[in-house]
N, C-alpha and C positions, 0 to 999 in steps of 0.2 A: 350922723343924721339926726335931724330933730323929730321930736315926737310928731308932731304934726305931717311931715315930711315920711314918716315912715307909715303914718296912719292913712295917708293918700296912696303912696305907695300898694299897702295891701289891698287897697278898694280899688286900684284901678288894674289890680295884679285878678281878683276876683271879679271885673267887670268885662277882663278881655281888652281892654284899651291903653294908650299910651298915659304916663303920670300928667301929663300935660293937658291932657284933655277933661280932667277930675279937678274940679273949683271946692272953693270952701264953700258953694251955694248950692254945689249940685247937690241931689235927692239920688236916694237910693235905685230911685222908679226911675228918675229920668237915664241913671246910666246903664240899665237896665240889668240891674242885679235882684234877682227872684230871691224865693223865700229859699233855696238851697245856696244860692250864692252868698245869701246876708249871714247864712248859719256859716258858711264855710270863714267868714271874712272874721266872724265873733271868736273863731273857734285862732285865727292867723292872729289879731288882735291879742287876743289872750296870752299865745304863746312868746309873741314875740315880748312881751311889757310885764309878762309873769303876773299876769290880773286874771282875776274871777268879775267877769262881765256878769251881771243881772238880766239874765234873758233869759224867756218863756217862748221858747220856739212855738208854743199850741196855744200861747195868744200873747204874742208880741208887742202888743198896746201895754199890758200890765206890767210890762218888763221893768219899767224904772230905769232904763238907760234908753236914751234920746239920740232916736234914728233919723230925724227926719228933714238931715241934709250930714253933708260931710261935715260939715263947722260944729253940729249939735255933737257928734260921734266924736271929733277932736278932743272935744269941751268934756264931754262925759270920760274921754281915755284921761284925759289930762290928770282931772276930778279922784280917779279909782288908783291912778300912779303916787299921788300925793297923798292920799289915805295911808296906801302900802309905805311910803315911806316913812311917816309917823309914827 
């Protein structure tokens, strides 16, 4: 499975919905994953890619990793894999 393909996976796994229904455009808001859903998704994220995500659950603007569609969250897992592998 590719990164990308796994990273939809756990958002549409933490959104309640079919993998099909989760685009590289969709927003967090629109598929409507809450502030306990994005923390559970950062927490799936992590585990599965063996990364430390940059996120500030008590103000998630500051975080430094870029939520603000699934294509950003791709781009930032992609980003944090490539580091760890260096």
């Amino acid at each position: 499975m590719h990164l990308r393909d796994k990273v939809i996976a756990i958002i549409a796994e933490q959104a309640v919905l079919d993998v099909s229904d989760v685009t590289m455009d969709s927003t967090l808001q629109s598929l409507g994953i809450d502030s306990l859903g994005l923390v559970e998704a950062i927490f799936a994220i992590e585990e599965a890619f063996d990364i430390s995500i940059p996120f500030n659950a008590n103000d998630p603007a500051q975080s430094g990793f870029d939520m603000t569609s699934v294509a950003a969250i791709v781009h930032a897992v992609e980003g944090l894999v490539a580091q760890k592998a260096a």
